[in-house]
N, C-alpha and C positions, 0 to 999 in steps of 0.2 A: 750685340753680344750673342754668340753661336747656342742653340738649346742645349743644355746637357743632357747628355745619354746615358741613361742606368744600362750598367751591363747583363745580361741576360745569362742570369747563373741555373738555370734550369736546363739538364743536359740533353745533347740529343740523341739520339738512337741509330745504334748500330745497325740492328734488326730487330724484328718484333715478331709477333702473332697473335691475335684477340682467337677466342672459345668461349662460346656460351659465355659474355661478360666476365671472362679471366682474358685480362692484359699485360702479357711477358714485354719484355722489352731490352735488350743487351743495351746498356747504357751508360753512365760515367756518375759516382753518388758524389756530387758537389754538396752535401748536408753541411758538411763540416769544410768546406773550401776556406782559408783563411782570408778575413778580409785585410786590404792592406789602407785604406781609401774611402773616408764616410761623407755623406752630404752634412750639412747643419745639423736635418735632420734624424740625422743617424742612420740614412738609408746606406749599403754597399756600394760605393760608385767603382771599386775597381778592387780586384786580387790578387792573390798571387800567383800570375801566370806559371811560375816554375814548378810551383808544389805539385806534386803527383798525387792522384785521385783514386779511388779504389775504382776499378772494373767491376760493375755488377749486375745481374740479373734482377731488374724489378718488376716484382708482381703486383698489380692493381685490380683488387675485387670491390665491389660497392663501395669505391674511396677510401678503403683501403688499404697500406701497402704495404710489402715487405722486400728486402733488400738481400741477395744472395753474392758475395763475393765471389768471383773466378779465379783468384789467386793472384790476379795481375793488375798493375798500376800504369797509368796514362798522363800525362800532364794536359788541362784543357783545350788549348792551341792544337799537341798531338791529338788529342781524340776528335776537333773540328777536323783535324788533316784528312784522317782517316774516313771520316763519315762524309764528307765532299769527295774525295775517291769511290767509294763504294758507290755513290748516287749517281755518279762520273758514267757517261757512255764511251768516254772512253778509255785507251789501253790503261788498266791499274795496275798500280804501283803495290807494294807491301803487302801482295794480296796473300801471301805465305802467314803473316801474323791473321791478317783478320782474317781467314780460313779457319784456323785455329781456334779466336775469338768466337766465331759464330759456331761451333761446333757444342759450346756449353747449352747457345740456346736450344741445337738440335735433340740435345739430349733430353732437353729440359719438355719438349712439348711433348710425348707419347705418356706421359707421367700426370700432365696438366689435362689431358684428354681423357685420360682411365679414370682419373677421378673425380671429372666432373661427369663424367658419362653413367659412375656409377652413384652418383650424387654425395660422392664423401669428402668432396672438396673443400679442403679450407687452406686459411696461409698457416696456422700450427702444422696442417699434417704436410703441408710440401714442404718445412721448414725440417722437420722430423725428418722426410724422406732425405731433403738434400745433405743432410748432415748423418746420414746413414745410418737413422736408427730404424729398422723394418721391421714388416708383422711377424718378428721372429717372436717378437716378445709380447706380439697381440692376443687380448682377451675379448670375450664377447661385449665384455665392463668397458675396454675400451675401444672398442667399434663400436659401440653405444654412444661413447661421449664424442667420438667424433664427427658423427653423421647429426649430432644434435648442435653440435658446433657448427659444422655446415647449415642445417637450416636455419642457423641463428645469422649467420652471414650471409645466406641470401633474403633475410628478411622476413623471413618464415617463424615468426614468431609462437602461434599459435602450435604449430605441426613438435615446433620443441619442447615446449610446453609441457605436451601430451608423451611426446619420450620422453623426457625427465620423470612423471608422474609413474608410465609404465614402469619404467627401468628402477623406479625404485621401491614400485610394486614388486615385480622381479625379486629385489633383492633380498626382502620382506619376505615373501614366501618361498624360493630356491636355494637364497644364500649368495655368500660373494665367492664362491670357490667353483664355479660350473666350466668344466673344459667343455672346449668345441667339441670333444667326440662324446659326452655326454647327453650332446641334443639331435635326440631322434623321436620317430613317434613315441614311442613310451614317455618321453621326457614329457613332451608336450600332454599327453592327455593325464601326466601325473602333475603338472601343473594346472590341470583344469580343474581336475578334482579339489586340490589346494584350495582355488578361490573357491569354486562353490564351498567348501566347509566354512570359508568364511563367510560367505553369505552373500555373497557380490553378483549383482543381476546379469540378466543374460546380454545384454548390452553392454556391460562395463567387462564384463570378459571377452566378449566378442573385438572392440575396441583395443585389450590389450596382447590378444594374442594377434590382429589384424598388424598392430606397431612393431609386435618382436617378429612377424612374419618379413617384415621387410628386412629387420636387419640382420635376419638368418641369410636372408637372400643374396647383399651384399657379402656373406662371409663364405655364401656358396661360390660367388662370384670369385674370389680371391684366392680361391682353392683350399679353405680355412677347414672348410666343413662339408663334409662328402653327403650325397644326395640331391635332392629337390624337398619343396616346400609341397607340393602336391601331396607326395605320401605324406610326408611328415605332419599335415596338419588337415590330413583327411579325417571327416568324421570329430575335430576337437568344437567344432563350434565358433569357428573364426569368423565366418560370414552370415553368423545370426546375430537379429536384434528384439528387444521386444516389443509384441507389439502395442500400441500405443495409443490404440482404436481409441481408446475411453477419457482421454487424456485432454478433454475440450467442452468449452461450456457454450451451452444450445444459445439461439435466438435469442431469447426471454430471458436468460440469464445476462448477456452481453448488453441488451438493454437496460436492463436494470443497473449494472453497472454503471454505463454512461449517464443515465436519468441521475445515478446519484452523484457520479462525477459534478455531471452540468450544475446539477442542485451544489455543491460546494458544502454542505453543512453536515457536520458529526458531531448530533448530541444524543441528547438521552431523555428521556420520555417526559421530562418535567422541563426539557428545554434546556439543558444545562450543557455546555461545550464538556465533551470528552475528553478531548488532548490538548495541549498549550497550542498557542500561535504556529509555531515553528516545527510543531511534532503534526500537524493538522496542515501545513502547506506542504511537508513532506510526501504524506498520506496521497494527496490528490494528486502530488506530482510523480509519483512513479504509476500511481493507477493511470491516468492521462498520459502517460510511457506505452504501458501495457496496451489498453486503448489503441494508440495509434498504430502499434506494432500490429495491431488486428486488424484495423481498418487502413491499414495500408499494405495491401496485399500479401499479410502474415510476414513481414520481414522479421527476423532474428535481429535480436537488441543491438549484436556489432556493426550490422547494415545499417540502424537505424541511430547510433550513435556517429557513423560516419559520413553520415545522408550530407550531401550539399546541395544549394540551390548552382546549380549547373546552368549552362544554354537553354537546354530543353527546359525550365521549368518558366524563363522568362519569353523564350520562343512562344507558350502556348498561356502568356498572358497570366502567369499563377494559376494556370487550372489541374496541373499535371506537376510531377515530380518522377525523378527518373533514376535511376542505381545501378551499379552492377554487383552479384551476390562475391564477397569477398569468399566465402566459403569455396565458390566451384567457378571464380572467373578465368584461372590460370588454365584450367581444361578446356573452357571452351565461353569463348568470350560471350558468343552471341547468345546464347541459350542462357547467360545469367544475368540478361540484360532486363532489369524489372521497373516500367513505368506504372504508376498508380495515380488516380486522379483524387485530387484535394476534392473529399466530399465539403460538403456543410458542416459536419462534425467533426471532420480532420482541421476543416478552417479555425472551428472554435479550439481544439487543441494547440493550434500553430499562434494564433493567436494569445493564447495565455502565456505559453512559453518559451515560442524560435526565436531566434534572433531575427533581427529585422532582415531581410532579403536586401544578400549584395551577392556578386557573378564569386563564385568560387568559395564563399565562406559556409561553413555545416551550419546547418538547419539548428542545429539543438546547442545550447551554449554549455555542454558537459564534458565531452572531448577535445582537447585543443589540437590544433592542425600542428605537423610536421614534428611530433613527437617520438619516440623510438616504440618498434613493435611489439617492444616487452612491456614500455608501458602503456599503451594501448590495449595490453591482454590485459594490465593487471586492473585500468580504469575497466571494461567491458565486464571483468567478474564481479569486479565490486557493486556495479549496478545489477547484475543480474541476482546478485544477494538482496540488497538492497530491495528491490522488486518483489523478492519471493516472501520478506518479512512484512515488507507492508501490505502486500495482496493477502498474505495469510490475517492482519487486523482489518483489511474490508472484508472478508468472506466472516468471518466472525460478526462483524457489526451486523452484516446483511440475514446471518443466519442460512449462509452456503454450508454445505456438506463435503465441495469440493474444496483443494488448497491449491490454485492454480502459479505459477511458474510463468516464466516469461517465453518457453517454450512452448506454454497453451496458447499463446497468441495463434502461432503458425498452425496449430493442428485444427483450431477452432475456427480457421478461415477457410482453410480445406473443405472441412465437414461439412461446415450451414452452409455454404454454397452449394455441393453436392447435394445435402440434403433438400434443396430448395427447389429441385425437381425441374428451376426455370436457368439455369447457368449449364454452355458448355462445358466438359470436362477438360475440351482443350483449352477456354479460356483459364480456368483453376490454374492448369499446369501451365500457359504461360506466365500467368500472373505473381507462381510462386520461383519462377526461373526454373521450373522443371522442364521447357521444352527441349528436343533433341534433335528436331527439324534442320536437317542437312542441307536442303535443296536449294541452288542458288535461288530461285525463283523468291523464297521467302524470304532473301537479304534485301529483295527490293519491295514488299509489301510493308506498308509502313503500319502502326500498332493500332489497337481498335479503336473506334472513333471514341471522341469522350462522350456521348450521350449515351452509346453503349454500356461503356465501364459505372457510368453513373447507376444505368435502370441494373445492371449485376449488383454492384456491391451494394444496392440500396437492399438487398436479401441479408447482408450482415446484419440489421438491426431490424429489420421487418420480417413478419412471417408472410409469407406469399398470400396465403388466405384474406391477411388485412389489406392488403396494400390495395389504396384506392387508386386506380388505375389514371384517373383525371388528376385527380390530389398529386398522383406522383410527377405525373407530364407539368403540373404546371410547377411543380416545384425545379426542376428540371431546367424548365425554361426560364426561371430565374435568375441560373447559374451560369448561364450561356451568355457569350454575347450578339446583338444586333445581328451581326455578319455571318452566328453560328445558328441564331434560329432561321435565317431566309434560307442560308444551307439545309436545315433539316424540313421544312416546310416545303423547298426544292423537291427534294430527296421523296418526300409525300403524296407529294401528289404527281407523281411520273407513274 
């Protein structure tokens, strides 16, 4: 008995053109093809060859799609004819219709180019365009919600985030009534004024006039709004932030921390537990968050909610662990590539709460893989809350002055390093994914040895003064293996 053959109801294409992952395509929408013909199991084995199909223009962004009609219908059989002609070397036939046919898609790309070029590309707004609604009736309100719409389709979850917040900060202290020809310099430093009365730091102003700076830009682009961004936002405080110097807790302090981490116990001078079971396992587990966010090379809680054990972490026998900073990998891959070596204390952290190591699965069992990037922002704030209330009940228990954040991680790795008097300032900056190292030459040097990164970050928890210099070598060489001490013992005596 002959195999049966499912018919392949997925059309093919007339012409196409990919941009920046936007994929046009002239093609025939079979959605709705009437079936005539099922298997048992209810599969389509055959259609209706005669029905006529709509002619359409489909767009596919991140799996995506949208479907643009050209006004004209095909029946399947004809639109095979046709797309076997056109692929045809030789002399075609009917080439008067598909001349015609492909002429929508020509229209269609210098539109699908401008707008991804100026990053406000979505399928709403080419759906608006091709259905003729224009910026005749656009507001800055809604150049706002379209380029946030855009970064939501390309995945950019966080970047929309932060428009959404400004833009309805915006609205809060401007109004919903602001014309394009209203924003010039004055506009802008009358809105600077605004926030400072409200009280809003010099960072979180800086941040949101940095967000509406772009989307002036865009509107400069479009010929919406006459000028540059130059003048317009000279002098308002766009590119300041503050500073932050102070925003880190020393040696002795991140010690004590750990010491009390490791210790596990919160009670109270007569011996009595503080908090229930479950208020008391929370306690340690976001501190041993915080913790490792330090001791491993100041990553930010999104890096480190996203952390997986990777190649590189089983390549280097669990001694190492490897990232790229999500914050600045799109700019520049290699400069936010950040390996940190599993100390002894990171061991004991990984140990109380990773997942077991398997090739591809995140290190921490808080975030789940292949989720949408809105919830991903919304899981990352909620721990980074999370963090800030219970660091605030250890510094109270401990009798700290400061209230540190999950942002003191990062600054606090910085500092005692620096301050350690014994760490390069380039090893810092690579380790925090600050480097900016262009040069081919450095794509082929591979990262610092681990007995190095070891004797640096042993300065997070030690003051340089203590550190017993034998004490440390042989703790050192405990962490090594066989094959890594004959290498350094090599390395020694040369």
């Amino acid at each position: 008995m002959p195999k049966k053959v499912y018919m392949f109801t997925d059309s093919a294409d007339l012409a196409n053109f990919n941009y920046k992952g936007v994929y046009v395509s002239l093609t025939i929408d079979t959605r709705k093809w009437a079936v005539t013909k099922r298997d048992k199991d209810g599969r389509p084995i055959e259609h209706d060859q005669l029905q006529e199909l709509p002619i359409v223009l489909r767009v596919t962004k991140d799996s995506k799609r949208l479907y643009l009609p050209v006004g004209e219908k095909c029946t399947w059989n004809n639109w095979l004819e046709m797309c076997k002609h056109e692929q045809s070397t030789r002399v075609k036939t009917d080439s008067e219709k598909r001349t015609q046919l492909k002429k929508h898609i020509a229209n269609l790309k210098p539109i699908v180019y401008e707008m991804t070029d100026a990053g406000t590309f979505s399928l709403a707004k080419l759906k608006d365009w091709y259905n003729g609604i224009s910026d005749d009736n656009a507001t800055i309100y809604s150049i706002w919600d379209e380029i946030i719409q855009a970064k939501r389709d390309e995945g950019k979850a966080g970047t929309a985030r932060c428009n959404v917040d400004v833009r309805n900060r915006f609205i809060s202290n401007m109004g919903k009534e602001v014309a394009f020809s209203d924003i010039d310099q004055k506009f802008i430093q009358k809105w600077v004024k605004v926030m400072e009365k409200k009280g809003l730091c010099v960072t979180t102003i800086g941040i949101s006039l940095r967000t509406f700076r772009a989307i002036v830009n865009v509107c400069i682009d479009r010929k919406l709004i006459k000028g540059n961004t130059k003048e317009m936002f000279k002098d308002s405080g766009y590119n300041k932030m503050e500073n932050r110097k102070t925003d880190f807790l020393d040696v002795s302090t991140m010690r004590q921390l750990y010491e009390f981490w490791e210790k596990g116990e919160a009670k109270d001078e007569n011996g009595n537990e503080l908090y229930t079971l479950r208020e008391k396992n929370a306690l340690f587990r976001y501190l041993g968050l915080f913790l490792f966010m330090y001791l491993g090379d100041g990553q930010n809680l999104a890096d480190t909610l996203r952390l997986e054990y990777d190649g590189w972490y089983f390549a280097t026998h669990g001694k190492q662990l490897r990232f790229l900073r999500h914050k600045t990998k799109e700019r520049n891959k290699d400069a936010s590539e950040v390996i940190f070596p599993i100390t002894p204390e990171i061991k004991k952290i990984l140990d109380r709460y990773a997942n077991e190591p398997k090739q591809g699965q995140r290190v921490f069992p808080i975030m789940k893989q292949f989720i949408s990037p809105e919830k991903e922002i919304w899981v990352i704030q909620r721990y980074n809350r999370y963090i800030r209330e219970y660091m605030a009940k250890v510094a109270k228990l401990l009798k700290m002055e400061q209230l540190p954040t999950s942002t003191w991680a990062r600054h606090s790795f910085a500092t005692n390093l620096n301050n350690s008097g014994c760490v390069p300032r380039e090893y810092i900056s690579d380790s925090m994914g600050h480097s900016t190292s262009g040069d081919i030459t450095s794509k082929y040097i591979g990262t610092y040895p681990l007995a190095k990164m070891l004797e640096y970050n042993a300065y997070l928890l030690k003051d340089p003064k203590s550190i017993d210099s034998k004490a440390a070598l042989l703790e050192l060489l405990k962490g090594m293996s066989a094959e890594e001490r004959e290498a350094l013992i090599a390395e020694a005596s040369k």
